[in-house]
C-alpha positions, -999 to 999 in steps of 0.1 A, spaced: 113 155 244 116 182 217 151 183 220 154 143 218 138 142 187 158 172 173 188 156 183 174 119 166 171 135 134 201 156 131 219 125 129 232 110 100 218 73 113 187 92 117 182 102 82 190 75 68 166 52 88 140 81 84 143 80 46 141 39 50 103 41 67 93 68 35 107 43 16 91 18 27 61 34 33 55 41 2 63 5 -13 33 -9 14 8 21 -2 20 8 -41 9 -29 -26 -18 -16 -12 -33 -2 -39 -26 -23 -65 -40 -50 -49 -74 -27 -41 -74 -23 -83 -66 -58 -93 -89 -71 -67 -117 -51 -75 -112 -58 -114 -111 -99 -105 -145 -95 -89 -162 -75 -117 -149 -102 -138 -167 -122 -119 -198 -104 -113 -210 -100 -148 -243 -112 -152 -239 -130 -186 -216 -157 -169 -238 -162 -138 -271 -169 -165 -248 -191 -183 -239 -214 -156 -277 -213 -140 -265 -191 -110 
């Protein structure tokens, strides 16, 4: 199995789809947290209680 996997990523195909699924990888965390951020700032928007007195929540 080692020896598979050795062999896998000492080819050139290998890197290259290896350096695709960092690649990707990376671009899902950047999504991931910058929906976390704006999602979190959307609520507190939404959350403050000035508006909900306002509207007689």
């Amino acid at each position: 199995m080692r020896q598979a996997v050795s062999r896998w990523l000492s080819e050139e195909r290998a890197a290259v789809s290896s350096e695709y699924v960092i690649l990707i990888s990376l671009i899902a965390l950047a999504i991931f947290s910058g929906v976390q951020l704006f999602g979190q700032t959307v609520a507190g928007l939404y959350n403050r209680p000035e508006l909900n007195q306002a509207f007689g929540s």
